[in-house]
N, CA, C and O atoms as CSV, one atom per row, in Angstrom:
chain,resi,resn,atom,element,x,y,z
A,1,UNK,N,N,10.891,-16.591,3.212
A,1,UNK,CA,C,10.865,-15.208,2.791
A,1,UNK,C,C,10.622,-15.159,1.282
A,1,UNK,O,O,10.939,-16.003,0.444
A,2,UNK,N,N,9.896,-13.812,1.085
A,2,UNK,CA,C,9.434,-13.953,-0.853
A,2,UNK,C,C,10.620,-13.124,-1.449
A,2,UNK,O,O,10.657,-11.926,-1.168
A,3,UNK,N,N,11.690,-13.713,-2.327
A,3,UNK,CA,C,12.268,-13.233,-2.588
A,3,UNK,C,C,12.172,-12.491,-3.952
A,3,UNK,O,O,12.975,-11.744,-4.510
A,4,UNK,N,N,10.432,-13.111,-4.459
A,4,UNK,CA,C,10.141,-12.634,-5.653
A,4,UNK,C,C,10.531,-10.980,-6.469
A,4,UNK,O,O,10.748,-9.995,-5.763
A,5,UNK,N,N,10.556,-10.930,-7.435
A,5,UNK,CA,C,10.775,-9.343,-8.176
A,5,UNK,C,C,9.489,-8.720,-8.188
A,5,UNK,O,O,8.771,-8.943,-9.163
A,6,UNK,N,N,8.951,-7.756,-7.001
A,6,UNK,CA,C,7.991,-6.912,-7.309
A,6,UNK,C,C,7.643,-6.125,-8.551
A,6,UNK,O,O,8.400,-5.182,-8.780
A,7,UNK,N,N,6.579,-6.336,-9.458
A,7,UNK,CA,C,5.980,-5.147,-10.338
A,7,UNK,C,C,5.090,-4.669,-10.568
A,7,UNK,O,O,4.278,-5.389,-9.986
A,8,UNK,N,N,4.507,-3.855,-11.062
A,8,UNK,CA,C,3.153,-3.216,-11.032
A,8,UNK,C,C,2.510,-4.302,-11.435
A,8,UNK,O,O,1.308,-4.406,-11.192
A,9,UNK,N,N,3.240,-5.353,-12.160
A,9,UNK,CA,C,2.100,-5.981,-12.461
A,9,UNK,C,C,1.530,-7.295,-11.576
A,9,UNK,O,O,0.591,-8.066,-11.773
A,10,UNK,N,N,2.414,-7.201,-10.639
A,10,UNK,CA,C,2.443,-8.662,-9.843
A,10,UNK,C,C,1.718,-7.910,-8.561
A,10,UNK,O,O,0.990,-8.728,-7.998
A,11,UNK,N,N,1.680,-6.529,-7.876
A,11,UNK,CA,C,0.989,-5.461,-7.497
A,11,UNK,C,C,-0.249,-5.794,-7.541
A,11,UNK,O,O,-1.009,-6.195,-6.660
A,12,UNK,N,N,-0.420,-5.560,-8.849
A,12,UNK,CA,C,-2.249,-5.718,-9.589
A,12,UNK,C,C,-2.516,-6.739,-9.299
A,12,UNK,O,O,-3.643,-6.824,-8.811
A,13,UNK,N,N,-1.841,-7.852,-9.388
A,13,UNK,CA,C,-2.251,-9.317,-8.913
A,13,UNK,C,C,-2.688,-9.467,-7.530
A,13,UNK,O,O,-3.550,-10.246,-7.123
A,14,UNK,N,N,-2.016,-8.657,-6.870
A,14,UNK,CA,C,-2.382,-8.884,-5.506
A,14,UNK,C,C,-3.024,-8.210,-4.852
A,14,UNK,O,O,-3.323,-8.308,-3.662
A,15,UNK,N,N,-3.434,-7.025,-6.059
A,15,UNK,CA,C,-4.817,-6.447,-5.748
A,15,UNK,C,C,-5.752,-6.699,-6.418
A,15,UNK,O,O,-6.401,-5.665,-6.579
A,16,UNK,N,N,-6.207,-7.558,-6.930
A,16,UNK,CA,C,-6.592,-7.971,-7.477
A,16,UNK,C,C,-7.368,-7.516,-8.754
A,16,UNK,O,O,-8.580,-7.520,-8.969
A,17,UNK,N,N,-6.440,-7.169,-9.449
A,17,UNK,CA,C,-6.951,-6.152,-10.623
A,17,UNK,C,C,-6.267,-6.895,-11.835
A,17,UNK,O,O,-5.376,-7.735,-11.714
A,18,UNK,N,N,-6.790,-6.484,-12.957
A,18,UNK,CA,C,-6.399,-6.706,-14.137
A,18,UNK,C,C,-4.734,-6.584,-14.382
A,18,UNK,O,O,-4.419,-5.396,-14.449
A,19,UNK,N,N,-3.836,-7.295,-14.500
A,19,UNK,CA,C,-2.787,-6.795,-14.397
A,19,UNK,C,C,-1.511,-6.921,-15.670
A,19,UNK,O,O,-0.287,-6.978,-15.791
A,20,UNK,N,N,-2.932,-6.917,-16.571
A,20,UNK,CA,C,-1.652,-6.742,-18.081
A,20,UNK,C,C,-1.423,-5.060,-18.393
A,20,UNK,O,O,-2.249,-4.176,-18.163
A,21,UNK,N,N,-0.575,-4.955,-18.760
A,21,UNK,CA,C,-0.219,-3.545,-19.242
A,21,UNK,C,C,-0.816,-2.794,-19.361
A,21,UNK,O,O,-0.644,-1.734,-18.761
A,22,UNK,N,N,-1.992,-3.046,-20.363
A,22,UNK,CA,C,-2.673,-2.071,-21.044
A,22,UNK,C,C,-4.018,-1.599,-20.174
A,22,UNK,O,O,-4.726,-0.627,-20.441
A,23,UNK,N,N,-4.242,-2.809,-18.736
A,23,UNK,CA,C,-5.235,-2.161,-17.930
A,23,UNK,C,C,-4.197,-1.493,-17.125
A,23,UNK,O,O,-4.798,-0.574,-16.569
A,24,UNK,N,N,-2.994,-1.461,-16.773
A,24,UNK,CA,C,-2.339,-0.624,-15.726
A,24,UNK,C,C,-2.141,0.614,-16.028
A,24,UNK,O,O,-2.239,1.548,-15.233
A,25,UNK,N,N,-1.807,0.705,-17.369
A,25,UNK,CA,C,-2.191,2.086,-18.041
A,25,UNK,C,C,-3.479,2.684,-17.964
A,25,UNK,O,O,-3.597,3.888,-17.739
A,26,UNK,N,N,-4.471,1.915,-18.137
A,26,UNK,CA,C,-5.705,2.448,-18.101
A,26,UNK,C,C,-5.952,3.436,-16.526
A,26,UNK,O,O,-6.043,4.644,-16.311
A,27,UNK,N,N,-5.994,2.222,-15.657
A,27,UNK,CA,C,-6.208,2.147,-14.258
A,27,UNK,C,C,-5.689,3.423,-14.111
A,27,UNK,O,O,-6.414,4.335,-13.713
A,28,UNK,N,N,-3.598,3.740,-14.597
A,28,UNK,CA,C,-3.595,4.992,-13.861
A,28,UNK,C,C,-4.217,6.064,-14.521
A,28,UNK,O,O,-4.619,6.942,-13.757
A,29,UNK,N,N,-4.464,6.296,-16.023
A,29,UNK,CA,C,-5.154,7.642,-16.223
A,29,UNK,C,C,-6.478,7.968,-15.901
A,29,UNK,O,O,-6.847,9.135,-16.032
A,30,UNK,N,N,-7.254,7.093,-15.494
A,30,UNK,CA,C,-8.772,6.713,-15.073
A,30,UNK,C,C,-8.734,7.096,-13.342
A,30,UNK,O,O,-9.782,7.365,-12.755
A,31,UNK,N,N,-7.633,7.081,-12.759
A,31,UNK,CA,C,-8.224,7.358,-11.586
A,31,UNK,C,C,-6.813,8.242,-10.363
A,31,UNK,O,O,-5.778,7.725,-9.942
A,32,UNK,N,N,-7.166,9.180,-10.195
A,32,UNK,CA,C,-6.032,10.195,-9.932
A,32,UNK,C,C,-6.996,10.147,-8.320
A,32,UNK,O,O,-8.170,9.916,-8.030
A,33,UNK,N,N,-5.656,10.530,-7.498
A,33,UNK,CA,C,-5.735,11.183,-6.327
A,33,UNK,C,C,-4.721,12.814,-5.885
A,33,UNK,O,O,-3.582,13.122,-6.235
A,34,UNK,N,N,-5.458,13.372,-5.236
A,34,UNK,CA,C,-5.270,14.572,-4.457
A,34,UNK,C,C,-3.756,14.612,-4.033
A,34,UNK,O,O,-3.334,13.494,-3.738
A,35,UNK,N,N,-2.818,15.650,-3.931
A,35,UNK,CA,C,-1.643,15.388,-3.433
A,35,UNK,C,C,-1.886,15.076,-1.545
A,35,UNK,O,O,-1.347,14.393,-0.674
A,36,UNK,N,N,-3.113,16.122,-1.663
A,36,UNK,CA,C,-2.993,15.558,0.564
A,36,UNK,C,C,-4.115,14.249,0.471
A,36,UNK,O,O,-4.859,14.124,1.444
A,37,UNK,N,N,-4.230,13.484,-0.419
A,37,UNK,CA,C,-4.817,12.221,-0.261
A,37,UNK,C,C,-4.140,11.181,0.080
A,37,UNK,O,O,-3.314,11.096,-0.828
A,38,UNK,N,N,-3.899,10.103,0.994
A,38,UNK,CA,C,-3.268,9.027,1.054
A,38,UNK,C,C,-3.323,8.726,0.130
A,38,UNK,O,O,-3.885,9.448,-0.694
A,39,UNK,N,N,-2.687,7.307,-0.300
A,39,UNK,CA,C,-3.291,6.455,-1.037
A,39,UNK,C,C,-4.196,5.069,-0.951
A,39,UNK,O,O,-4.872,4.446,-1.769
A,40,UNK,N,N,-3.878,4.904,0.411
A,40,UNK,CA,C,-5.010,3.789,0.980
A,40,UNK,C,C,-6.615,4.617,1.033
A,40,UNK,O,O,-7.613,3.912,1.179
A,41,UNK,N,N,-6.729,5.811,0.931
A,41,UNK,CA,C,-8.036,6.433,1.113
A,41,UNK,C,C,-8.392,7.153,0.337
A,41,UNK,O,O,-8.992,8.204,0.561
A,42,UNK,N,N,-7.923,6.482,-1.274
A,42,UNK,CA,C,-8.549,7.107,-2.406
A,42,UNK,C,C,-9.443,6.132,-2.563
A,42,UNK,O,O,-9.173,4.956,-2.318
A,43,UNK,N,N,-10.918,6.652,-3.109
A,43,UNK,CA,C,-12.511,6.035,-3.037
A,43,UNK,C,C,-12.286,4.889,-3.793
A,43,UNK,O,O,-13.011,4.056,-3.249
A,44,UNK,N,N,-11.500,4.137,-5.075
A,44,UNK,CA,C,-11.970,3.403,-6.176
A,44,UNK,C,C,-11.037,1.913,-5.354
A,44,UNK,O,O,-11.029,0.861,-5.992
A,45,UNK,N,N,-10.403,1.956,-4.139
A,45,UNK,CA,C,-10.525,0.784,-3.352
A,45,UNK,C,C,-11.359,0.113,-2.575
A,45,UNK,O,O,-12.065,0.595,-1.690
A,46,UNK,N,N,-11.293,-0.883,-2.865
A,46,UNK,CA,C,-12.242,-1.606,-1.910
A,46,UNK,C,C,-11.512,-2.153,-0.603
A,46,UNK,O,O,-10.477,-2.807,-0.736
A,47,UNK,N,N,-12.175,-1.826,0.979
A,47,UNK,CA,C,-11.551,-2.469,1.959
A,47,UNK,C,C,-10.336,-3.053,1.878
A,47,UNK,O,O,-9.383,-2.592,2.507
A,48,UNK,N,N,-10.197,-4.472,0.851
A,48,UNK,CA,C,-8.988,-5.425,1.251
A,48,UNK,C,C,-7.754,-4.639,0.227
A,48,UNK,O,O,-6.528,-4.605,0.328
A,49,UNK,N,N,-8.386,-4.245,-0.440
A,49,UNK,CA,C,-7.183,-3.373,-1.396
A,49,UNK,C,C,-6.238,-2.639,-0.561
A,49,UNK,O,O,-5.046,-2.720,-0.265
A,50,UNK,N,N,-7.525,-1.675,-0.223
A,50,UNK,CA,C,-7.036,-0.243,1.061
A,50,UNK,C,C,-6.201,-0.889,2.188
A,50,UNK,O,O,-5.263,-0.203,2.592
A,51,UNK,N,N,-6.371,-1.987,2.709
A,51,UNK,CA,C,-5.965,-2.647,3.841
A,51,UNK,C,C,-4.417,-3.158,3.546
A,51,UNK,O,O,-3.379,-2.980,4.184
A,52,UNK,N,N,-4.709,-3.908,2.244
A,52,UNK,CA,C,-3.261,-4.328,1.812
A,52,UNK,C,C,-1.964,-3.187,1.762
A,52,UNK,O,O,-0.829,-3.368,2.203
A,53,UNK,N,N,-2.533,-1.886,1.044
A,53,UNK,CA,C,-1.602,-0.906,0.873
A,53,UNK,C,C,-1.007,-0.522,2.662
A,53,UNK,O,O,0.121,-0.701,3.122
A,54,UNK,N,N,-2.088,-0.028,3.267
A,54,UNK,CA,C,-1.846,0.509,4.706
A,54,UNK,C,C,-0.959,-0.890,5.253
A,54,UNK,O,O,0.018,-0.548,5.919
A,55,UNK,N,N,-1.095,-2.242,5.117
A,55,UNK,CA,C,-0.283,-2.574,5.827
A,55,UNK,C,C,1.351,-3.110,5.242
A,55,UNK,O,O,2.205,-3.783,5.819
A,56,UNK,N,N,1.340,-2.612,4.135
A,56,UNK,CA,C,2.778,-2.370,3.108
A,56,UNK,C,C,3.709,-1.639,3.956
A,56,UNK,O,O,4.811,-1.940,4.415
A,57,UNK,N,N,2.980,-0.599,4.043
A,57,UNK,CA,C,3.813,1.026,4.625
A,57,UNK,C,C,4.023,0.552,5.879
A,57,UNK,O,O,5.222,0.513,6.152
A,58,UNK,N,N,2.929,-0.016,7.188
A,58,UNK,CA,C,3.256,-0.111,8.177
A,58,UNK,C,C,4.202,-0.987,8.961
A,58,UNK,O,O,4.753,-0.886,10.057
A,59,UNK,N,N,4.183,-2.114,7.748
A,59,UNK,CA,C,5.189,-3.229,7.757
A,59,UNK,C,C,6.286,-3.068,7.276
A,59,UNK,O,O,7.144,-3.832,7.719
A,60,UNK,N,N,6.710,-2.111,6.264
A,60,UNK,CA,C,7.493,-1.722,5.438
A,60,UNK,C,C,7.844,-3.168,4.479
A,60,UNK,O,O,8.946,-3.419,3.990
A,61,UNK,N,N,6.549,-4.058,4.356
A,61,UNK,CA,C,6.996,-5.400,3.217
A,61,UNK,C,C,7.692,-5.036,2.353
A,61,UNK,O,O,8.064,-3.863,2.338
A,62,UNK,N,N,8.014,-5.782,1.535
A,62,UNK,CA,C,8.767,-6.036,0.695
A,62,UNK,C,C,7.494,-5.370,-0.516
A,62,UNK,O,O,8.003,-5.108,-1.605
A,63,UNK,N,N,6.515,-5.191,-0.456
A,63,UNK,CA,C,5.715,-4.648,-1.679
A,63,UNK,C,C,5.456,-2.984,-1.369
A,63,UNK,O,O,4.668,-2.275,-1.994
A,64,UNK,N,N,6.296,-2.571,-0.283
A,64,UNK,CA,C,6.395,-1.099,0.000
A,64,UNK,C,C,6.710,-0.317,-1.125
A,64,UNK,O,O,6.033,0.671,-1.412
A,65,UNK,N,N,7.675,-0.673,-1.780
A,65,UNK,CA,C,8.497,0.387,-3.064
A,65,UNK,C,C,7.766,-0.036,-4.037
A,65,UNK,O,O,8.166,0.561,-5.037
A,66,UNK,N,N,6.771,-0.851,-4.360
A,66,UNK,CA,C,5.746,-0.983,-5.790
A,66,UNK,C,C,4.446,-0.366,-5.191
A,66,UNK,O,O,3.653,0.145,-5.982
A,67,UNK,N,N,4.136,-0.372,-3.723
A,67,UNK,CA,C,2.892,0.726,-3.468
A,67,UNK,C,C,3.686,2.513,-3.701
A,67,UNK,O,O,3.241,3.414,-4.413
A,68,UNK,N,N,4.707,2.536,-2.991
A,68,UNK,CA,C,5.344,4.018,-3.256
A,68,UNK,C,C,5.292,4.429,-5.091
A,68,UNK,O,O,5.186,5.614,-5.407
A,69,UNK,N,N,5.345,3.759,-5.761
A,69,UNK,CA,C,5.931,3.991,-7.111
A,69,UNK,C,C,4.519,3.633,-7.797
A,69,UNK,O,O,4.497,3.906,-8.997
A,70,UNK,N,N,3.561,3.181,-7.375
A,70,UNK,CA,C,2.029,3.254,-7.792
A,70,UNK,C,C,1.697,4.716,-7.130
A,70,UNK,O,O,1.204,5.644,-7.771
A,71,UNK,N,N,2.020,4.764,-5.852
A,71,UNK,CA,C,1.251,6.035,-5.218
A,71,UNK,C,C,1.994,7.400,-6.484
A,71,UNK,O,O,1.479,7.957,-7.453
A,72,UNK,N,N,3.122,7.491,-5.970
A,72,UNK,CA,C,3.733,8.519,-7.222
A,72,UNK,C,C,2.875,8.619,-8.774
A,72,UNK,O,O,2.483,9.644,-9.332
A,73,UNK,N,N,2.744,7.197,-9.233
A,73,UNK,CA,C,1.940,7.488,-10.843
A,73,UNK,C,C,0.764,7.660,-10.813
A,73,UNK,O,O,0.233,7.949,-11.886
A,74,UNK,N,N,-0.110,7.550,-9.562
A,74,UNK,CA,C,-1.505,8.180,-9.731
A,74,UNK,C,C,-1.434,9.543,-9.356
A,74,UNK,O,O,-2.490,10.158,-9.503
A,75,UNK,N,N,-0.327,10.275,-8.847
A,75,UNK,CA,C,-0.125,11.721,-8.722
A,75,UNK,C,C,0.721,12.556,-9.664
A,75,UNK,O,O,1.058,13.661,-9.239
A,76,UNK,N,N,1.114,12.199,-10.876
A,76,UNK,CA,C,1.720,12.777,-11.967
A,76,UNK,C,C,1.160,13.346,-12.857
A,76,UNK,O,O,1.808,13.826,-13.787
């Protein structure tokens, strides 16, 4: 079992995005979604991204509460 400490930035890692600070900042003011938008089906994912999030929630992994708390800061 991963008992690792989830963070946005270890998140980004596993989405494979830039995941120092100053692109996570970027990332969220650069790209906002709709309040009736998921977040697996906002456009600036690609497939395995989108896939990873949807199966967070459906699994309820352990990277559920760093997709919830990403989904929240692209809607603020």
């Amino acid at each position: 079992m991963d008992t690792s400490q989830h963070t946005l930035s270890t998140l980004f890692d596993q989405l494979g995005l830039d995941s120092s600070e100053t692109a996570i900042q970027k990332f969220i003011r650069q790209h906002r979604i709709r309040d009736d938008q998921p977040l697996d089906q906002a456009e600036f994912w690609n497939e395995s991204q989108a896939q990873f999030i949807r199966e967070a929630w459906q699994n309820d992994a352990d990277w559920v509460d760093m997709v919830d708390h990403l989904d929240a800061q692209l809607r603020d």
